[in-house]
C-alpha positions as CSV (number, residue, x, y, z in Angstrom):
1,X,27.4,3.5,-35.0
2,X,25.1,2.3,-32.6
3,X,21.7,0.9,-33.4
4,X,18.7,3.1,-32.9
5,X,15.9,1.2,-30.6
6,X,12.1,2.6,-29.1
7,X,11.6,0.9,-25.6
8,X,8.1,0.1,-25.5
9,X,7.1,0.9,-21.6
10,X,7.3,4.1,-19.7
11,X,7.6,2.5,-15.9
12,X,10.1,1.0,-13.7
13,X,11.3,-1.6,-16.4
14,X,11.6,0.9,-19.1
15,X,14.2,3.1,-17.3
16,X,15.8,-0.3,-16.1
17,X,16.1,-1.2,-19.7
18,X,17.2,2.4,-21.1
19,X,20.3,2.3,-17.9
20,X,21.4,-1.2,-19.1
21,X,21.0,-0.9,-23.1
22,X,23.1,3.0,-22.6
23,X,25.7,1.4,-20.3
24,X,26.1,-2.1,-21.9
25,X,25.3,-2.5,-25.1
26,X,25.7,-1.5,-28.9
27,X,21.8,0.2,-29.2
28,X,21.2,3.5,-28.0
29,X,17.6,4.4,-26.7
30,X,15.7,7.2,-29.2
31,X,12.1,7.0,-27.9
32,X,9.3,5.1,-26.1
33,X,6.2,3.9,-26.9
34,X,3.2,2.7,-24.7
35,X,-0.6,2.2,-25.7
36,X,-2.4,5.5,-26.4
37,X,-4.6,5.3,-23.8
38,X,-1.3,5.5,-21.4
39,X,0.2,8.5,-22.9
40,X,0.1,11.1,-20.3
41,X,3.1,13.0,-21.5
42,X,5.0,13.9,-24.6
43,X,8.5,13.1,-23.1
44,X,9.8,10.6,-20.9
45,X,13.3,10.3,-19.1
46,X,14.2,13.3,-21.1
47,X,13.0,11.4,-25.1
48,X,9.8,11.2,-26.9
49,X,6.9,9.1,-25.0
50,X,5.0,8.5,-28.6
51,X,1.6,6.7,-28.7
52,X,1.7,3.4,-30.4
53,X,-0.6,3.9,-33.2
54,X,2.2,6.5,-34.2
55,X,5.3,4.7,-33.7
56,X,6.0,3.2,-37.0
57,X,5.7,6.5,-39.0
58,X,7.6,8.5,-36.7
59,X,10.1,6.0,-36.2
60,X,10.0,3.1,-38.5
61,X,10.9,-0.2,-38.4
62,X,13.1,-0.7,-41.1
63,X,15.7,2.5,-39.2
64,X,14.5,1.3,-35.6
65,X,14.4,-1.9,-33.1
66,X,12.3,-2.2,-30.3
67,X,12.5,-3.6,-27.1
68,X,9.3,-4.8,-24.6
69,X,10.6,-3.3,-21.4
70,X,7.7,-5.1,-19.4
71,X,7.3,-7.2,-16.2
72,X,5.0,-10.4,-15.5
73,X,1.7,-8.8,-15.3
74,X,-1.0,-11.2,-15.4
75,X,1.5,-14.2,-15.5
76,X,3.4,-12.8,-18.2
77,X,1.0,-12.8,-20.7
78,X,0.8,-8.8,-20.9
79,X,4.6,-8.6,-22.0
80,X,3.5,-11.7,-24.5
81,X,1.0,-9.8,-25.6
82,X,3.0,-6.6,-26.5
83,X,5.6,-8.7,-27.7
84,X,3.7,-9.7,-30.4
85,X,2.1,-6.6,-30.9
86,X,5.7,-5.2,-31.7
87,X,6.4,-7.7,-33.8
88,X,3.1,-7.5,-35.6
89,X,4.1,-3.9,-36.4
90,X,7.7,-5.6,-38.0
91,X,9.7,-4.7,-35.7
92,X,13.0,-6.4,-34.7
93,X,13.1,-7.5,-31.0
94,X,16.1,-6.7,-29.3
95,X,17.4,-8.8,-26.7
96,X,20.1,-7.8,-23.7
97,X,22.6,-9.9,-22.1
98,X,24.5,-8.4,-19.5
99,X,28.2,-8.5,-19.7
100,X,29.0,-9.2,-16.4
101,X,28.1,-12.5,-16.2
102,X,29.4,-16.7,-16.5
103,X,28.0,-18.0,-20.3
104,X,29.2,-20.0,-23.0
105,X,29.6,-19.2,-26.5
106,X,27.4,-22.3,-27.3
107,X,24.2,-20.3,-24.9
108,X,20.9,-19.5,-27.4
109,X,18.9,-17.1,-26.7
110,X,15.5,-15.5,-28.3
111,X,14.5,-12.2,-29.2
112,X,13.3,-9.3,-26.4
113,X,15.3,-11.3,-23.5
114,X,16.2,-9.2,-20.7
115,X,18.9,-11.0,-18.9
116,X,20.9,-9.3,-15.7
117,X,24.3,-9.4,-14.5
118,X,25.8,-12.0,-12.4
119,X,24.3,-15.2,-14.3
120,X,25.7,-18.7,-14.0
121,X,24.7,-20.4,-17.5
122,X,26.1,-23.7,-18.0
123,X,26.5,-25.2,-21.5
124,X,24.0,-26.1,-24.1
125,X,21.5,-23.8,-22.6
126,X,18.6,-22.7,-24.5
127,X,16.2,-19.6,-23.2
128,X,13.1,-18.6,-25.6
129,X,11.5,-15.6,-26.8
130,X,10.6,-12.7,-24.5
131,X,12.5,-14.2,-20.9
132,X,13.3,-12.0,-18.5
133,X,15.9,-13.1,-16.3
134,X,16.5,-11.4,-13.5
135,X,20.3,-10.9,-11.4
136,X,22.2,-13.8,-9.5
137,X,20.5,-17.1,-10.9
138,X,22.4,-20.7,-11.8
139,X,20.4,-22.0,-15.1
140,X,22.2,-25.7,-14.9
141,X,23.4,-27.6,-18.2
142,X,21.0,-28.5,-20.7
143,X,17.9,-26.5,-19.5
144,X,15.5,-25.3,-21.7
145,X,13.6,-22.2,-21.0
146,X,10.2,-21.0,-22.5
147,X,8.8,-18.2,-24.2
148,X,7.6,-15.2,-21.6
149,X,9.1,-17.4,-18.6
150,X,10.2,-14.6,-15.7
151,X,12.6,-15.8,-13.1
152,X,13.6,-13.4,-10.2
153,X,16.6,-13.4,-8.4
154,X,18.9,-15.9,-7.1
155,X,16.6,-19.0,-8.5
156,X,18.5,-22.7,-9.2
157,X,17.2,-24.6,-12.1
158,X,19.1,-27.9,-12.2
159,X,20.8,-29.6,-14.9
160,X,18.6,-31.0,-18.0
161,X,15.3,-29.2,-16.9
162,X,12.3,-28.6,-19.2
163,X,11.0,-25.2,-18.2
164,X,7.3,-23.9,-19.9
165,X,5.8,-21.4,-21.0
166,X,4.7,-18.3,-19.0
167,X,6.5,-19.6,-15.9
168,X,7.4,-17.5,-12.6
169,X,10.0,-18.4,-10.9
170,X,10.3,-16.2,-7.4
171,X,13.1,-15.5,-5.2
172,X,15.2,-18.3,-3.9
173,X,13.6,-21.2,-5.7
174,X,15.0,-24.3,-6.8
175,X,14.0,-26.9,-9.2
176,X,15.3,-30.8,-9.1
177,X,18.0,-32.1,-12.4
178,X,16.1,-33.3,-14.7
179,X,12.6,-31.7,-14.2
180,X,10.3,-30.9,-16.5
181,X,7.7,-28.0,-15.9
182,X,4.5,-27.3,-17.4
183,X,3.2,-24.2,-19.0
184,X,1.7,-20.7,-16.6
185,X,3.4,-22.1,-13.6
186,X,3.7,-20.6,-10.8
187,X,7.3,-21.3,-8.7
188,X,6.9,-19.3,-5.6
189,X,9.4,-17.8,-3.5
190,X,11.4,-20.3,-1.7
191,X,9.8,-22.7,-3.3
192,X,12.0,-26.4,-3.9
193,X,10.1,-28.3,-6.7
194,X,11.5,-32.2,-6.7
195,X,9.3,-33.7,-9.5
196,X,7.5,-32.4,-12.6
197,X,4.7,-30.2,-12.2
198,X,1.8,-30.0,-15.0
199,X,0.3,-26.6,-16.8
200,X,-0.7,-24.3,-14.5
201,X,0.5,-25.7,-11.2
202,X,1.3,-23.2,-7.9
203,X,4.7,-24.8,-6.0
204,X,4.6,-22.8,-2.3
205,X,7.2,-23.9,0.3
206,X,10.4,-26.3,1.1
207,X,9.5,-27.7,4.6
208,X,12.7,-30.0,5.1
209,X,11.9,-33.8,6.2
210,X,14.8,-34.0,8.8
211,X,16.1,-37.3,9.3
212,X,19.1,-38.0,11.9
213,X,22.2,-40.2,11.5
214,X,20.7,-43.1,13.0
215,X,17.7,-43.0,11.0
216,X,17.3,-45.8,8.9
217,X,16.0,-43.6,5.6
218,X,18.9,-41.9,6.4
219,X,21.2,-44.4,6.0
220,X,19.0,-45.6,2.9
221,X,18.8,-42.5,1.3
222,X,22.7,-41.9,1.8
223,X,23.5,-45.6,0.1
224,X,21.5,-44.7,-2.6
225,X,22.6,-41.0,-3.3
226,X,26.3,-41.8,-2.2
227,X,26.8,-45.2,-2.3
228,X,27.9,-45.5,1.3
């Protein structure tokens, strides 16, 4: 028997969540919830929309999970905040991996993670609580990720990298082996981050330095990378 879960959202995220959970998992969606103040409808994608304040009694934590289906509103720290809202009410926080991707048995992963197909995790990975983890990324070797990090699509993080909390990582960027990144950061999209960055740092752009052959950093750089 599948396990019963709520979805707490009733936007794009939520009926992302409810078409991954149905199709690729062992829970099967009964209800949502949102805030009372968002209810605007008894019903939504065809089961109970149910204001918050009545959620436990109608469907109770100890018979039901719940899964945050939210995205990285105010740097993520609206999905942090209903996270623990949820869990304040004792609910269980179900994660979902996706199937169709490259982990190892050895991969730990938090509670309310929201991971999409087409991952390449390497080994001794550890993601936090509440990541959501969009399709097509490489998460290197011996990365740590943080609590209510969101990365977006096809985004390297290199081997052994320290990764904060409340991070967004956008399209396409790429962060250096052995990295460590601060807390509420802000990776943009195409962004190439080469050393560690501190709480709250913004990382826009990867304007390549182009040296030719006959360049002497060139050369330099090559001995020391290659050993040429």
């Amino acid at each position: 028997m599948r396990q019963q879960i709520v979805i707490f959202g009733a936007a794009e995220i939520a009926e992302l969540a409810m078409y991954y959970f149905s199709n690729d998992s062992n829970y099967h969606v009964a209800a949502f919830t949102v805030d009372d103040s968002f209810v605007d409808r008894s019903q939504y994608l065809g089961l109970p929309l149910v204001p918050f304040s009545e959620v436990v009694k109608r469907f109770p934590p100890g018979e039901y999970a719940m899964h945050v289906a939210l995205s990285y509103t105010k740097l993520n720290r609206l999905r942090q905040d209903k996270y623990e809202q949820a869990k304040a009410a004792g609910y269980r926080l179900v994660s979902y991996v996706c199937s169709k991707s490259a982990t190892w048995p050895d991969l730990v992963n938090g509670d309310n993670c929201f991971i999409l197909e087409n991952q390449t995790i390497q080994p001794t990975v550890h993601i936090g609580n509440n990541v959501m983890i969009w399709s097509g990324n490489h998460i290197g070797h011996g990365s740590i990720i943080g609590d209510h990090t969101y990365i977006a699509s096809h985004v390297v993080i290199s081997g052994h990298c320290k990764i904060g909390m409340r991070c967004f990582f956008g399209v396409n960027a790429t962060v250096r082996d052995f990295s460590t990144i601060g807390d509420d950061c802000f990776i943009a999209m195409d962004a190439s981050v080469t050393r560690d960055l501190s709480n709250g740092t913004v990382a826009l752009g990867a304007p390549a330095e182009v040296f030719n052959a006959e360049d002497r950093r060139a050369q330099a750089i090559k001995k020391k990378y290659f050993k040429l």
